[in-house]
Each structure stands twice: as structure tokens, then as C-alpha cells.
Residue frames relative to the residue before (quaternion, step in Angstrom):
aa qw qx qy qz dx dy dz
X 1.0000 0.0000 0.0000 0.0000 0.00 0.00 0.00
X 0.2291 0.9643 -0.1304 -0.0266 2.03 0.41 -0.49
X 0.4829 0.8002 -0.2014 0.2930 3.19 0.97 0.49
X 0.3702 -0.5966 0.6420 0.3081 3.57 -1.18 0.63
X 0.0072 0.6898 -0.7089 0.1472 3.78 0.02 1.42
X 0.3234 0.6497 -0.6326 0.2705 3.96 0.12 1.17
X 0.3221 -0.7086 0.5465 0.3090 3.82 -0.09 0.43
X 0.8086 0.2897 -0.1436 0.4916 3.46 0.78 -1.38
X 0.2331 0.8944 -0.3344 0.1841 3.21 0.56 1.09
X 0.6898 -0.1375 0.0233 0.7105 3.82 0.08 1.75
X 0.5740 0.4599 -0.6748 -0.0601 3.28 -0.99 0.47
X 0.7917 -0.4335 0.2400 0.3573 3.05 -0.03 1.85
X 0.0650 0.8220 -0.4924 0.2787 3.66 0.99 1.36
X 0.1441 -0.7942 0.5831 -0.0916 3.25 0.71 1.21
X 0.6763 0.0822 0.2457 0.6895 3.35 0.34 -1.50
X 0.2741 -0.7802 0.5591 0.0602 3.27 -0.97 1.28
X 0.4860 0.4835 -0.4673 0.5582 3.57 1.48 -0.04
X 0.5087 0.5396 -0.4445 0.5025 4.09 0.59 -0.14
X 0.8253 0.3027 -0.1325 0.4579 3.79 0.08 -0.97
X 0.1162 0.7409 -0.6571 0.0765 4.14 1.01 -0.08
X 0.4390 0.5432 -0.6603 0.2759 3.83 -0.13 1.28
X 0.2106 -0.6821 0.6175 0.3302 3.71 -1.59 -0.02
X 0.8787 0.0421 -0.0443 0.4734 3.52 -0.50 -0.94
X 0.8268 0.0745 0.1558 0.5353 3.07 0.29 -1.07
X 0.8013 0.1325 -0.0451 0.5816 3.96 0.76 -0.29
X 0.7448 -0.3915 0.4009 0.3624 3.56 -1.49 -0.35
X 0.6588 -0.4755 0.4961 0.3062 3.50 -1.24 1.00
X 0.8593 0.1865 -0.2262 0.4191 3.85 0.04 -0.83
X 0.2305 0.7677 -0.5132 0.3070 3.26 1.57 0.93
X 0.1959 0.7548 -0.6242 0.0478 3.89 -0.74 0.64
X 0.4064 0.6550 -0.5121 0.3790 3.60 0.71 0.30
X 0.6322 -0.6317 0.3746 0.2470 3.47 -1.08 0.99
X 0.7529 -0.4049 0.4277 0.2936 3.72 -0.95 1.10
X 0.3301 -0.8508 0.3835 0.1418 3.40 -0.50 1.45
X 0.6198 -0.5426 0.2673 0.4999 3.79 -0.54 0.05
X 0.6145 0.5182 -0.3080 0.5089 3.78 1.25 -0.57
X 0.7248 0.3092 -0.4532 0.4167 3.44 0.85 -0.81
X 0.7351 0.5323 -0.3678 0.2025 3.59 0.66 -0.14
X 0.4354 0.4755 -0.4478 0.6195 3.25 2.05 0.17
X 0.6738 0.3714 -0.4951 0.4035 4.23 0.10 0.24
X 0.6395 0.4152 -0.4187 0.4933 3.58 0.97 -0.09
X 0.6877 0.4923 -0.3728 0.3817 3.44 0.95 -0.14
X 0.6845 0.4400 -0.3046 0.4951 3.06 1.58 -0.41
X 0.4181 0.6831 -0.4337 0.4129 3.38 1.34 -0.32
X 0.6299 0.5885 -0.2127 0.4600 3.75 0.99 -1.83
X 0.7686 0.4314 -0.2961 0.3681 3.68 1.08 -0.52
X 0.4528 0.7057 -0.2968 0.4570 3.08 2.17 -0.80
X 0.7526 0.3833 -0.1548 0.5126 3.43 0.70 -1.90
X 0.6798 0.4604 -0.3535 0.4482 4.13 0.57 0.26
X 0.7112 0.2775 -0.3311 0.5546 3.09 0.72 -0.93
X 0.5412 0.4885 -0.5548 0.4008 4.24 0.87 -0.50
X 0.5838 0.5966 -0.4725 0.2827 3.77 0.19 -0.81
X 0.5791 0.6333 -0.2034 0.4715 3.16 0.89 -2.16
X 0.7632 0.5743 -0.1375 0.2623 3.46 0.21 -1.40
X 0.7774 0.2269 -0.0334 0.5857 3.29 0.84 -1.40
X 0.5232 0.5136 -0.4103 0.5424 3.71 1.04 0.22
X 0.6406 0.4124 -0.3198 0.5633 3.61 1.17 -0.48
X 0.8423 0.0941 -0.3621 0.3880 3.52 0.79 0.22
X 0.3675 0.5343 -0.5852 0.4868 3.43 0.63 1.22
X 0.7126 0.5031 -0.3383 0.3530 3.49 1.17 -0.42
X 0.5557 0.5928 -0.2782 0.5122 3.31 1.75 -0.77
X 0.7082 0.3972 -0.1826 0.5543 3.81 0.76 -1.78
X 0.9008 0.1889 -0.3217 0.2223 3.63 0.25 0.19
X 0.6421 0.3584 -0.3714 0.5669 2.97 1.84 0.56
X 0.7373 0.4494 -0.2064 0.4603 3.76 0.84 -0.92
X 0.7427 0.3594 -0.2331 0.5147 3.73 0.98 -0.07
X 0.5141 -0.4598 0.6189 0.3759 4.08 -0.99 0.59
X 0.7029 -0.4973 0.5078 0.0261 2.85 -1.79 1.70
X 0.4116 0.7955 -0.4301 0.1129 3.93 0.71 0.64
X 0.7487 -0.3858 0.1922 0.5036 3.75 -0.52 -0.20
X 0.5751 0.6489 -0.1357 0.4794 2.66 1.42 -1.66
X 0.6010 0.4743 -0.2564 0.5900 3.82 0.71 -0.88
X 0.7291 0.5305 -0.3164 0.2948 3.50 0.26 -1.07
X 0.5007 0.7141 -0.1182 0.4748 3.03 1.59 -1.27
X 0.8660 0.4161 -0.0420 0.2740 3.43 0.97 -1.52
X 0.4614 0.4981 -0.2382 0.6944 2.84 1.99 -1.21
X 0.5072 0.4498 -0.5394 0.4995 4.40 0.16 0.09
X 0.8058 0.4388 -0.2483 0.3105 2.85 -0.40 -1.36
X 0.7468 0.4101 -0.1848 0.4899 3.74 1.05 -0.74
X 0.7269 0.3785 -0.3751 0.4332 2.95 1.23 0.23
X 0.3266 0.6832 -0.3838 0.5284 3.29 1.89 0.52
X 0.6096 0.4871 -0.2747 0.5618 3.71 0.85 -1.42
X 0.6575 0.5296 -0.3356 0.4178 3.69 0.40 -1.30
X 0.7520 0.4394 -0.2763 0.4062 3.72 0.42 -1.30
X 0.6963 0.5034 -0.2478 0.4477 3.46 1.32 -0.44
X 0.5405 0.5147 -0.3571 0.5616 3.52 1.31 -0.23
X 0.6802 0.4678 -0.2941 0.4817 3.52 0.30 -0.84
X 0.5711 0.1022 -0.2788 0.7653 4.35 0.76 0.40
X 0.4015 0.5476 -0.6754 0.2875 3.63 -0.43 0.95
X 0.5589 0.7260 -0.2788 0.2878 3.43 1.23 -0.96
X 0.7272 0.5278 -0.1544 0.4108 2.71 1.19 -1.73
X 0.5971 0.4659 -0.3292 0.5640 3.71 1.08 -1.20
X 0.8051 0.2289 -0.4005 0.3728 3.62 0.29 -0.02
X 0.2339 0.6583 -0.4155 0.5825 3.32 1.34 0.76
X 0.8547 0.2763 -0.0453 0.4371 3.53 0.51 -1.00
X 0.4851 0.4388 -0.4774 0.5867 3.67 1.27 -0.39
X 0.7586 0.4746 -0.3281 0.3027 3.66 0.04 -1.55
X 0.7231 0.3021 -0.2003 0.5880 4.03 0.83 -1.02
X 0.4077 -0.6817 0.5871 0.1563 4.34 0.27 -0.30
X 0.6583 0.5069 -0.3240 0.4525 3.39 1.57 0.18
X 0.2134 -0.7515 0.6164 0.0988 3.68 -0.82 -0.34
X 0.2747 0.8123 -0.5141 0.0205 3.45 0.03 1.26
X 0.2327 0.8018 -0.4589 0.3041 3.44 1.59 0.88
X 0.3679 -0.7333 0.4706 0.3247 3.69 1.01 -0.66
X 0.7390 -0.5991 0.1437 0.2725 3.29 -1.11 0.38
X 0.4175 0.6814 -0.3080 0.5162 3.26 1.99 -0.54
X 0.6727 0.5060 -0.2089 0.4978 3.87 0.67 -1.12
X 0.5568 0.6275 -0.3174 0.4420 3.48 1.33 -1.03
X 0.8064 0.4000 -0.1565 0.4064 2.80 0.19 -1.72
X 0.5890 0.6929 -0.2383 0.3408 4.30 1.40 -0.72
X 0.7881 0.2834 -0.2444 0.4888 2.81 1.38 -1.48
X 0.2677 0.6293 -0.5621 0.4652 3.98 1.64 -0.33
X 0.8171 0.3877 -0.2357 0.3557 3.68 -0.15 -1.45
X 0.8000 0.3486 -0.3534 0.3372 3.41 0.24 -1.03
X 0.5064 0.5596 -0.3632 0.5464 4.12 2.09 -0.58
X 0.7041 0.4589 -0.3216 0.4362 3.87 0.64 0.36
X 0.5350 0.6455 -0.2025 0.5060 2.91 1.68 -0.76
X 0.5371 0.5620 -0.2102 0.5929 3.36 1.61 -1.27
X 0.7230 0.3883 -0.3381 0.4607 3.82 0.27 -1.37
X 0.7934 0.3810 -0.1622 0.4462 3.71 0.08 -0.82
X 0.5999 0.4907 -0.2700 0.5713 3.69 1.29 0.00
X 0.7762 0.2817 -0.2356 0.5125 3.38 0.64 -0.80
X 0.4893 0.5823 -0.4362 0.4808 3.87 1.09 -0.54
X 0.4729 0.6716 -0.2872 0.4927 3.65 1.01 -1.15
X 0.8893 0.2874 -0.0407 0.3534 3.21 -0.65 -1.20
X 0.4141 0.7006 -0.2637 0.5178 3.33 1.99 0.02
X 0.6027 0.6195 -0.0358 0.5017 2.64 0.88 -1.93
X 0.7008 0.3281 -0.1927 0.6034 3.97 0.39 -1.27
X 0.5249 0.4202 -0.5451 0.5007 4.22 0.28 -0.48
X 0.7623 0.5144 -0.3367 0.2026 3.48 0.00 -1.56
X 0.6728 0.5456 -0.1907 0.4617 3.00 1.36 -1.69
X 0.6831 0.4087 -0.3796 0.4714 3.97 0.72 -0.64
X 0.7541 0.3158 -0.4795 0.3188 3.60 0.00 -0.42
X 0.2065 0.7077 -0.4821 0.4734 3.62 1.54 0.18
X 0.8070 0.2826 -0.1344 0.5008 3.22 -0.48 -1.53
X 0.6201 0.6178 -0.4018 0.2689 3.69 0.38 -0.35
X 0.6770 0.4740 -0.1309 0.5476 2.79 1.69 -1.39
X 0.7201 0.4388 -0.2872 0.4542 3.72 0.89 -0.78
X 0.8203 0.0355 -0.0476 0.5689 3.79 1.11 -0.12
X 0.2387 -0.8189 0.5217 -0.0145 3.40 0.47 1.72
X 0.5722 0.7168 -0.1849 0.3530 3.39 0.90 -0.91
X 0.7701 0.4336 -0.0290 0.4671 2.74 0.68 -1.62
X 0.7142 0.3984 -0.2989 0.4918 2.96 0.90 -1.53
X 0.4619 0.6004 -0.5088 0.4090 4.27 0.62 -0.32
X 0.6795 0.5348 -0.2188 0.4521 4.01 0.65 -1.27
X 0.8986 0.0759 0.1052 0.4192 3.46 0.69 -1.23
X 0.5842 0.3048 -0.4507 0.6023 3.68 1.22 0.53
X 0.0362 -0.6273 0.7525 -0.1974 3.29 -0.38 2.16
X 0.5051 -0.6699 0.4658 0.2813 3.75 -1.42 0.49
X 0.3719 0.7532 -0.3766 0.3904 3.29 1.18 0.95
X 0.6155 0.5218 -0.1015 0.5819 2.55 1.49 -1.35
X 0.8046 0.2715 -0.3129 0.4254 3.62 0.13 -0.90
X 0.3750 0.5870 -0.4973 0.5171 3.86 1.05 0.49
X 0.4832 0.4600 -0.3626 0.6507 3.77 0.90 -0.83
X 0.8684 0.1547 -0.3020 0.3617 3.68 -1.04 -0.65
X 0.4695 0.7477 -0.3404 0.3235 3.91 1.39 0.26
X 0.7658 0.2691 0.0759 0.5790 2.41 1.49 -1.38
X 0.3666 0.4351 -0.5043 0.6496 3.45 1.36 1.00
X 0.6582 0.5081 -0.3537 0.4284 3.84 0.39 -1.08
X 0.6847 0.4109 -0.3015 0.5210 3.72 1.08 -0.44
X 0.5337 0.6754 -0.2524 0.4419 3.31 1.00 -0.26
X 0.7262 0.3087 -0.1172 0.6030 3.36 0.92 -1.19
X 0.5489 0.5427 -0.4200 0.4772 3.31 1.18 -0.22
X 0.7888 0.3658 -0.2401 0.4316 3.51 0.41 -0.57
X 0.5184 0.4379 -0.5353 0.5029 3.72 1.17 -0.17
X 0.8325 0.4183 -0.2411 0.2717 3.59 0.41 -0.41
X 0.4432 0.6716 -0.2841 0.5214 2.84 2.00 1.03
X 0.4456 0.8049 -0.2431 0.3073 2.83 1.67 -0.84
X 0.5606 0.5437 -0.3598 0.5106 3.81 1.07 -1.04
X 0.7276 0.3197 -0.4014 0.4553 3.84 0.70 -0.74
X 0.5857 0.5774 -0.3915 0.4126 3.85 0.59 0.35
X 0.6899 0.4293 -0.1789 0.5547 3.16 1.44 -0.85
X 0.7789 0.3827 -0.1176 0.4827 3.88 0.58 -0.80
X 0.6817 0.4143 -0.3513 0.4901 3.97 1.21 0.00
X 0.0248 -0.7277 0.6567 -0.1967 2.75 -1.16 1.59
X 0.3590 -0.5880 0.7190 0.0912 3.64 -1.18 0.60
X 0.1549 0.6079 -0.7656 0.1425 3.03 -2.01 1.07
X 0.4492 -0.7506 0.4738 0.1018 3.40 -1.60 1.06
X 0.0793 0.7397 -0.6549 -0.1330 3.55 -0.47 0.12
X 0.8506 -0.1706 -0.0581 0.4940 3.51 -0.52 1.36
X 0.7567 -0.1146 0.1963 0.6130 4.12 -0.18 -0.88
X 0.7937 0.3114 -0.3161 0.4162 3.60 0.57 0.09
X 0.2717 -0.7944 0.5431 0.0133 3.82 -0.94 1.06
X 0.1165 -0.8200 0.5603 0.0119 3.00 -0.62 0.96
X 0.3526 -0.5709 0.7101 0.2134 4.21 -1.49 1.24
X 0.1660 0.7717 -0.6126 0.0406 3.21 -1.23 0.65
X 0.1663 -0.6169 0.6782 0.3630 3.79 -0.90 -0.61
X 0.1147 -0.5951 0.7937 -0.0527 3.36 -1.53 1.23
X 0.0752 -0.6642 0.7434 -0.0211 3.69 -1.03 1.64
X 0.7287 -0.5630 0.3726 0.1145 3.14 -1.58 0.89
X 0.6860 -0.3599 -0.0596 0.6296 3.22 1.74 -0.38
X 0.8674 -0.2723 0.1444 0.3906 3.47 -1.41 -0.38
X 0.5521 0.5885 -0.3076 0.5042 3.47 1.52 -1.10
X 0.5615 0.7457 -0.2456 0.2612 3.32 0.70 -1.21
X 0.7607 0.4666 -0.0076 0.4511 2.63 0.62 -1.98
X 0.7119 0.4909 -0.2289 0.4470 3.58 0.82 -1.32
X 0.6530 0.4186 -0.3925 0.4942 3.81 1.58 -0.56
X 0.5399 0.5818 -0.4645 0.3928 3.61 0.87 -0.04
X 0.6733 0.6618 -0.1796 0.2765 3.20 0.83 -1.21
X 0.6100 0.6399 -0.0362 0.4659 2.98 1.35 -1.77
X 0.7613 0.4647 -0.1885 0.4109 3.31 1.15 -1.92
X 0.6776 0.4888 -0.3333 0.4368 3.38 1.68 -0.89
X 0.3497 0.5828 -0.5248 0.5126 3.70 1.54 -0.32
X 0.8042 0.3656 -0.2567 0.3922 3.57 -0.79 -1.71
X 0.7996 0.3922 -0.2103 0.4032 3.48 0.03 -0.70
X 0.8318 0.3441 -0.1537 0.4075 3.54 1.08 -0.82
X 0.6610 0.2950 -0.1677 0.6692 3.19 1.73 -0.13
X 0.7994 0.4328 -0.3330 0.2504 3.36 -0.15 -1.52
X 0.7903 0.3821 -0.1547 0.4534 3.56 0.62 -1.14
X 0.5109 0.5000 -0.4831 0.5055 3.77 1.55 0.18
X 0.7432 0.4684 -0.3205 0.3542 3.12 0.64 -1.10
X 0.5323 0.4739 -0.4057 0.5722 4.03 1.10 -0.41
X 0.7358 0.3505 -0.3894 0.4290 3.58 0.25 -0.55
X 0.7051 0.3737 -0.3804 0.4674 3.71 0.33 -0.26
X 0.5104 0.5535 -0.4585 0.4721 3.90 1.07 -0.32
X 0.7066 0.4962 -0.2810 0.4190 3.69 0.83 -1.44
X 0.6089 0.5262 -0.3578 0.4737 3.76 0.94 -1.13
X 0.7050 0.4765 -0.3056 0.4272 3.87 0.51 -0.98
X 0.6721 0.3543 -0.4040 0.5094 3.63 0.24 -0.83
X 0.7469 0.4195 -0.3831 0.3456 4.35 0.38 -0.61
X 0.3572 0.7218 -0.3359 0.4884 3.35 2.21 -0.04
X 0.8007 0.3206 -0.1351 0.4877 3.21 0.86 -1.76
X 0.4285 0.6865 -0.3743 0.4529 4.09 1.24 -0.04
X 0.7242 0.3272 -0.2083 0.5701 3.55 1.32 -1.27
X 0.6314 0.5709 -0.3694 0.3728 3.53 0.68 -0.30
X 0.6128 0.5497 -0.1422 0.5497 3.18 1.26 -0.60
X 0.2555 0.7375 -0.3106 0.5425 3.53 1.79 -0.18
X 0.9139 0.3471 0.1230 0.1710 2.60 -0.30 -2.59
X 0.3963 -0.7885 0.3459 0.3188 3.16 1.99 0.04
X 0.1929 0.8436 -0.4736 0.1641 3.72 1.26 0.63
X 0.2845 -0.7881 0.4940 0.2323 3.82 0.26 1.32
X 0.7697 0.4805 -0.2623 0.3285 3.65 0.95 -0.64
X 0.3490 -0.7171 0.4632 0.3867 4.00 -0.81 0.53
X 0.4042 0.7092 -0.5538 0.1641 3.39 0.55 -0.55
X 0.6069 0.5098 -0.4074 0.4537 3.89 0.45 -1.02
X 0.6655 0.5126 -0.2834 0.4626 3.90 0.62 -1.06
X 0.6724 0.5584 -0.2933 0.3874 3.61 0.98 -0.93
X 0.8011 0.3726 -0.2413 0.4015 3.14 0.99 -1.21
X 0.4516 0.7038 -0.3574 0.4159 3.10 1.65 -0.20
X 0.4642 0.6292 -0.3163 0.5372 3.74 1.43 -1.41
X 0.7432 0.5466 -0.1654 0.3487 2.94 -0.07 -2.17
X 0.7429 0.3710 -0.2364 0.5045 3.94 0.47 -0.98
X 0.5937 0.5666 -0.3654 0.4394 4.11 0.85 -0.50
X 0.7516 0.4307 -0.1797 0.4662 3.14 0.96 -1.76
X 0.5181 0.6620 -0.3535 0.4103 3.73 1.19 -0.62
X 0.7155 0.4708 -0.0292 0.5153 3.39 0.82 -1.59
X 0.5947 0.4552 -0.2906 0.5956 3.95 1.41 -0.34
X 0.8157 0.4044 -0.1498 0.3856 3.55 0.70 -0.80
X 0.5672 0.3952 -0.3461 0.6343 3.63 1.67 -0.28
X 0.8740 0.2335 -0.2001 0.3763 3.89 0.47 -0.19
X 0.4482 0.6022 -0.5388 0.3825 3.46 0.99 0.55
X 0.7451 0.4342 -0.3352 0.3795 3.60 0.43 -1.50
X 0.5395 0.5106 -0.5115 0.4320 3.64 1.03 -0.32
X 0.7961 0.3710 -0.3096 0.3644 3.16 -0.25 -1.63
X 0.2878 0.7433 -0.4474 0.4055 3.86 0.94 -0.17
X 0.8111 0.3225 0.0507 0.4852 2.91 -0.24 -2.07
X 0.5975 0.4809 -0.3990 0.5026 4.01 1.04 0.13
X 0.7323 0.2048 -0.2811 0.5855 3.69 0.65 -0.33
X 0.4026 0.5149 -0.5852 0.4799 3.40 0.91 0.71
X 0.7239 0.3611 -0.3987 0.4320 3.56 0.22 -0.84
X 0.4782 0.5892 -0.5430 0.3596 3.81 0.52 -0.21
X 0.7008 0.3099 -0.2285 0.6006 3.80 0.91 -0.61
X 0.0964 0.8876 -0.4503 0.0038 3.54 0.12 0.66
X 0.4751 0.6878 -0.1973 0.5122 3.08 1.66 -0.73
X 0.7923 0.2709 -0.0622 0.5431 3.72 1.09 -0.59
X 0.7449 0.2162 -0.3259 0.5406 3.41 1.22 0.93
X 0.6240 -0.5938 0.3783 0.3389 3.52 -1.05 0.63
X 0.4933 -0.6411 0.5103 0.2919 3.64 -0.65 1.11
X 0.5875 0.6184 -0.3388 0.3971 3.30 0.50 -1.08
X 0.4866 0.4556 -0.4107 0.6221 4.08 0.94 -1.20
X 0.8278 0.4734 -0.2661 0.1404 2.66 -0.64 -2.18
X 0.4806 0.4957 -0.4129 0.5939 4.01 1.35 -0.92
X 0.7885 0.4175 -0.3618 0.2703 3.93 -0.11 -1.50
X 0.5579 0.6089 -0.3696 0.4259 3.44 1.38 -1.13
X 0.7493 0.3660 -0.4330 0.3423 3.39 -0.08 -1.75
X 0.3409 0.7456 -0.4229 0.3861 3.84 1.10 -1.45
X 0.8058 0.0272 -0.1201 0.5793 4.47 -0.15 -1.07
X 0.4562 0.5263 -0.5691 0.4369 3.55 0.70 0.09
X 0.7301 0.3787 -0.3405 0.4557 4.04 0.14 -0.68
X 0.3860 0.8159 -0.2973 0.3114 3.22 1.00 -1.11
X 0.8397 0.2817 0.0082 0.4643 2.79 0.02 -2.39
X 0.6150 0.3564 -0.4367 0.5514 3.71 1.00 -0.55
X 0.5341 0.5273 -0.5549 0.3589 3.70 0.16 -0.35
X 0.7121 0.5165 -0.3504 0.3215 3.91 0.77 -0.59
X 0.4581 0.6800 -0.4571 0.3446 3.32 1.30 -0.35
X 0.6237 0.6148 -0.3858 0.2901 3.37 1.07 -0.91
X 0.8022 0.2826 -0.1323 0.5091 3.69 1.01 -0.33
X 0.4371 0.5363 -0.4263 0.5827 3.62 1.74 0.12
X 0.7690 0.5287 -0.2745 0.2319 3.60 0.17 -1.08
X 0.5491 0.6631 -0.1229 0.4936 3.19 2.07 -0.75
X 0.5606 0.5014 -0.2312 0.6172 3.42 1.89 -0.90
X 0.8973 0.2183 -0.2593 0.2828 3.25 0.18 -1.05
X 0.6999 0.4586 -0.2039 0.5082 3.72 1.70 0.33
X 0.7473 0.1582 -0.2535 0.5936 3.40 1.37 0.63
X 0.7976 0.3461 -0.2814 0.4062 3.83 0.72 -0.56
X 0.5962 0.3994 -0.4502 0.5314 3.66 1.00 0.56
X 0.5183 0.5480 -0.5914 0.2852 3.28 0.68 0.94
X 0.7162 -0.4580 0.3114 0.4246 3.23 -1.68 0.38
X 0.6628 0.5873 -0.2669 0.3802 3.37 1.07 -1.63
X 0.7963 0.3535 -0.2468 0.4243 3.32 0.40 -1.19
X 0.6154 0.4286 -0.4765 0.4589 3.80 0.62 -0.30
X 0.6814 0.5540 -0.3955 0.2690 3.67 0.75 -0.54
X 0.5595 0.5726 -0.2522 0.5436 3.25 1.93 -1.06
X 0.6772 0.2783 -0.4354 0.5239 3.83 0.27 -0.60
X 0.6141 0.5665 -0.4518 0.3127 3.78 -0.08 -0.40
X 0.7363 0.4088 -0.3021 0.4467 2.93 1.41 -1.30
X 0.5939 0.5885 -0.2962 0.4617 3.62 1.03 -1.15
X 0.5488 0.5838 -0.3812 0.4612 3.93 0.94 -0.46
X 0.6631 0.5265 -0.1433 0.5124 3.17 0.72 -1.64
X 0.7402 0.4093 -0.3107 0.4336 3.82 0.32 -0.46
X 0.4266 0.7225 -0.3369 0.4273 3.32 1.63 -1.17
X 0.7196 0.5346 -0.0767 0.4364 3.23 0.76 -2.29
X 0.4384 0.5461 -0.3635 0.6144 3.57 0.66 -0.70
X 0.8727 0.1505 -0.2829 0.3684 3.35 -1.61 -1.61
X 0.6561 0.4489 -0.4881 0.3603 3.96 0.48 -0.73
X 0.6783 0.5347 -0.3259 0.3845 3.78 0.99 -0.46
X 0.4673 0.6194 -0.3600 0.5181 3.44 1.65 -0.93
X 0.4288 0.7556 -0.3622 0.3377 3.59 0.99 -1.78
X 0.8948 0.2285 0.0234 0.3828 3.00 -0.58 -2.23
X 0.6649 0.4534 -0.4026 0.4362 3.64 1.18 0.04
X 0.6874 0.3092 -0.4319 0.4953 3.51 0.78 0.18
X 0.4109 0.4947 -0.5479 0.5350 4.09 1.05 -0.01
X 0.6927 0.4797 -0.3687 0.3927 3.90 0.14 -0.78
X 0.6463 0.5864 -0.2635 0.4111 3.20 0.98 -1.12
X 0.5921 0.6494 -0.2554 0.4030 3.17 0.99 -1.41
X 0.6997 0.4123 -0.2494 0.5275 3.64 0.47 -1.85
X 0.3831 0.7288 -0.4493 0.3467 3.90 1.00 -0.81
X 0.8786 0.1786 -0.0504 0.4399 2.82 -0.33 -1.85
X 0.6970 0.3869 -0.4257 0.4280 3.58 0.76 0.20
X 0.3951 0.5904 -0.4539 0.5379 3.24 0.71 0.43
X 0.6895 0.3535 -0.2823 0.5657 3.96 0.62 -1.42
X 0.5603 0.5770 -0.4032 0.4367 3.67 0.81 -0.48
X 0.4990 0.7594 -0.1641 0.3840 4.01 1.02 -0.73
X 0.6798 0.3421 -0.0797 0.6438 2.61 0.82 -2.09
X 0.8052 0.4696 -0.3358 0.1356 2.90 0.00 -1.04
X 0.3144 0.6416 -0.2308 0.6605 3.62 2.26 -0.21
């Protein structure tokens, strides 16, 4: 969800009288909300509605309407990662759109933490989908004997674990400061080294080595499928479909994050517009990733269809015997 969704994020605020910016532009900015930022806050508004909508419908399916499996276990994480990130989306667009911050510094520092938590929690658990059905396919056997949903709770809850020691830099480095009526959420590292080993670690750790591991898990996915004489592409598609998904919401960010480590040698102006669709686009994973790893399955479209469809039923059963009821008292009336 993953996502460092911090507009004002590191630019190497040594001295914060050096950097007089807020979200996206200068402090004595007062000119009216450009046309891009107001299609990303509109599109941002579609991310954080339709992600709510989205991943509440599958924590509601995987943890009440479906058997307790690995595969479930796997899912209801991961949606509740997306979930925890929509719900402080508000605020960051609260803040791209106004350049202020009047949440205080406690909130500052929560949603920094809990929108990392999301990037490194949900990349995670990406990472583990990809890697089990890998192993599923390369050692059925095995995996029958010893992928029990005990076990992947254990690596859930390590995956949160590391997710949050490596959150920690936003707990420790966000701070807020005013210049007259307007507040600004930043992160203010101590110096240049600093900064550049955060950066790096969230590169290596938050991109580079998910994204090799989920490239490597898919192509030995597609090696066994190809085994198996599968007449249909769809397995290959969604496979495409899930690489290219995960390449395109988190390059342009992380891109434009070690860009800002060199800041001195690129135009702020880019660097504000870049990071601006760099978050954006990771900010979409939070409701793309949910489509292409739990609702185009067979199971789950059959269960909400079915579980919809029963819903519909008892509320209709409902109102035909309440109708009935007044019916026959009414004829009872007359009939007095």
C-alpha cells in the first residue's frame, strides 16, 4: 500500500530556514491548486473509496464466508494493510491540497508510521503470495505435510514485525514546525549520511529485493505450468498483469526518492511534481493489488455472489412475511 505517501518527504532539512517549503511548493505560495494536483487528489479520493469498499469486502469474505486456509491467511493481511493505509489517506490529501498540517505532531509522526507500515507490510506479504504458490507448485508434496495455516500466521506476524522495525526512522525523524499560520509534517534527519542510509534501505528492502523475488517466483510458477499442459493463458496473464502492476506503482516513486537524496542537482519544481505521481501511483497499489490477488479468483467471486445472493433472499424473505403479516391483519380488520 503501500506507500511512503509523505509529500514533504526528506528534503535533506538540515536547517529548515534553508528549505521554507510545505507540501508540495513554497511557504509564500498562495496561488490556487494546480491542475495536476487537483486530478491526484481526485484520483487519490477514488483510491481511498473504492480501497476502503474493496478490502473491507475482502476481510469480510476471507474471514467470515471462506474456511480458515493459508491462502485466506495471506489475504485478510494484506487487506488489512491496504485498509490501514486508506483510512490516513485523508489526511495526506488534506495536506497536499491545503500545505498545512493542523493534526499536530503525534498524528504526524502515526500516519508517516502507519503509510510505511503499509509500504513494507504489504510489499511483504506480496512477496510471501508470490513465494507460496511457487513452492506449491514446485513441491506439492511437501507443501500438503507442512504448509498448515499455523505456520503462515508465524511468517504474518514476523512480516509485521520487520515491517515496523523498519518504520521506526518515521517515529524518530517526523517533526512539525510553523512559520506564521501555516504548519508543516515533515522528516528532519540529522545529516546527509543519514538520510541517504534511510533512503537506500527503503529502496533495497522495499523495492529492490521484493521485486527480484516476486519476478523469480513467477517465471518458476510459469516453468511448472507449462509442465502441466494448461490450454488456458489466463494463469500467464495474471502473472504479466501482477509484475507489471508492482513495477509501475513503485518505480516512479522510489525514482524520485533517491532523486531527492541529490537535491542540489535537480529542479525542486520536478522533484515536488515527480514525487506528487510517484505517491500517487504507489498509493494505487492499495486497491489494484486486492483485484489482482483475491477477487479474480474462482473461490472468492463464487462466495460473494453466493453470500450476496443469500443476503438478498433473507432481506426479501424479511419483507415478504412482514407484508404478509400486516396482510392478514389487515383481512383480520375487515373481517371484525
Amino acid at each position: 500500500m503501500s506507500v511512503d505517501y509523505v509529500p514533504y518527504d526528506d528534503y535533506t532539512a538540515n536547517n529548515e530556514t534553508e528549505t521554507n517549503f510545505t507540501a508540495f511548493g513554497p511557504l509564500n505560495v498562495s496561488s490556487p491548486q494546480s491542475s495536476l494536483t487537483s486530478l491526484l487528489v481526485a484520483f487519490n479520493i477514488i483510491i481511498c473509496v473504492v480501497g476502503l469498499a474493496e478490502n473491507s469486502l475482502v476481510i469480510w469474505i476471507c474471514g467470515w464466508k471462506m474456511k480458515r486456509t493459508v491462502i485466506t491467511t495471506w489475504y485478510i493481511s494484506l487487506a488489512i494493510s491496504n485498509l490501514l493505509f486508506c483510512v490516513f489517506l485523508p489526511l495526506e490529501m488534506i495536506y497536499m491540497m491545503t500545505s498545512h498540517w493542523p493534526f499536530g505532531l503525534v498524528l504526524c509522526k502515526l500516519m508517516s508510521a502507519a503509510l510505511f507500515l503499509n509500504m513494507y507490510s504489504s510489499v511483504f506479504l506480496l512477496v510471501l503470495i508470490s513465494t507460496d504458490r511457487c513452492i506449491v507448485a514446485s513441491f506439492p508434496v511437501w507443501s500438503r505435510n507442512h504448509r498448515t495455516v499455523r505456520r503462515a500466521t508465524a511468517l504474518v506476524v514476523l512480516t509485521w514485525f520487520l515491517s515496523a522495525l523498519l518504520t521506526l526512522p518515521s517515529l524518530i525523524y517526523r517533526c512539525t514546525t510553523s512559520h506564521g499560520d501555516v504548519t508543516l509534517c515533515f522528516t528532519r534527519y540529522a545529516d546527509a549520511p543519514e538520510h541517504k542510509a534511510v533512503v537506500l534501505t527503503r529502496f533495497t528492502c522495499g523495492f529492490l529485493i521484493p521485486f527480484i523475488a516476486i519476478v523469480l517466483c513467477s517465471s518458476v510458477l510459469c516453468v511448472k505450468l507449462r509442465g502441466v499442459s494448461i490450454k488456458s493463458t489466463k494463469p500467464y496473464k495474471i502473472m504479466a498483469a501482477l509484475i507489471l502492476c508492482f513495477f509501475v506503482c513503485w518505480v516512479p516513486y522510489h525514482t524520485f526518492v533517491l532523486l531527492e537524496v541529490h537535491l542540489k542537482t535537480l529542479s525542486l519544481e520536478s522533484l515536488h511534481t515527480g514525487m506528487k505521481v510517484g505517491v500517487t501511483l504507489a498509493a494505487a497499489n492499495s486497491f489494484i493489488s486486492p483485484i489482482l490477488y483475491v477477487l479474480i479468483g474462482n473461490d472468492f467471486s463464487q462466495i460473494l455472489r453466493r453470500s450476496l445472493t443469500q443476503r438478498l433472499e433473507s432481506v426479501m424473505a424479511e419483507d415478504f412475511r412482514t407484508g404478509g403479516l400486516s396482510y392478514s391483519r389487515s383481512q383480520s380488520d375487515q373481517a371484525v
